[in-house]
Steps between C-alpha positions, in 0.01 A plus 500: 500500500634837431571772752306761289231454217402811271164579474511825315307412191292263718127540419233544787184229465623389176380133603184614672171364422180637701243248388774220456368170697745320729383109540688416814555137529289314808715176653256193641588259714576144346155340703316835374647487140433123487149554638450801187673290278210242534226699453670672165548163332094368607420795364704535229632857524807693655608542841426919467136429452483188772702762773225816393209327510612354868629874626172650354308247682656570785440843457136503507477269776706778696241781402264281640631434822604912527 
C-alpha cells in the first residue's frame, strides 16, 4: 500500500446510484435450508419464492397477534 494516493482529478459520486437496488445475501442454517430445500423441490420452484412466501406468512400472523 502506498504512503500517499492522489486524488486530484478524483470525481465525487461518480459510482452513485440513488434508485440502484442492493440484494444482500440471507445465510440459513443447514436444518433450515434443508427444511426450504424440501418444500422448493415438492413444489417445484426456487428457494426465493419458498423463503417469501414463509416470511410473508409470518408476517401476517404477526399483524394479527399486534
Amino acid at each position: 500500500m502506498k504512503k500517499q494516493y492522489d486524488f486530484s482529478k478524483a470525481e465525487r459520486g461518480k459510482f452513485y446510484r440513488p434508485r440502484a437496488k442492493l440484494n444482500l445475501p440471507v445465510y440459513l442454517d443447514d436444518e433450515v435450508l434443508r427444511f426450504v430445500e424440501g418444500i422448493a423441490r415438492k413444489r417445484k420452484t426456487d428457494l426465493s419464492s419458498v423463503v417469501n412466501r414463509l416470511l410473508r406468512t409470518d408476517m401476517e400472523l404477526a399483524e394479527t397477534v399486534k
